[in-house]
C-alpha positions, 0 to 999 in steps of 0.5 A: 434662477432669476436675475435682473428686473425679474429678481428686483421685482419679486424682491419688492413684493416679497418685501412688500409682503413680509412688511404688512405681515410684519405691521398686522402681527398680533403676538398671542400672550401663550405663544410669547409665554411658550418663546421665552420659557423655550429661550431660557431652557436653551440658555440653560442648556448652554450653560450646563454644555460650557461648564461641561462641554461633551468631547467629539468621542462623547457626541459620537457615541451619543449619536452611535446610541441613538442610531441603535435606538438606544 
């Protein structure tokens, strides 16, 4: 593990990288359209779980059946 001026170093690049990538980013319109249908499918999915959550007994034999490749 790096400590020290060795680790504030790499710190400075890495955030020096991830600030050009940050300022050279060009969303692409089908990728923004796929994000947000995605993040409503999660916030419906939330919704559904919070009116009906799944008790612990329901999630391990969701997991158990899907083990059994059911």
């Amino acid at each position: 593990m790096l400590s020290g001026e060795a680790a504030q170093n790499l710190l400075e690049v890495k955030v020096k990288m991830m600030q050009e990538i940050n300022n050279n980013y060009q969303p692409d319109a089908h990728q923004q359209t796929l994000a947000k249908e995605f993040m409503a499918l999660c916030e419906e999915t939330q919704v559904l779980h919070a009116d009906n959550p799944l008790t612990e007994e329901e999630i391990a034999e969701e997991i158990d059946a899907y083990r059994r490749g059911e």
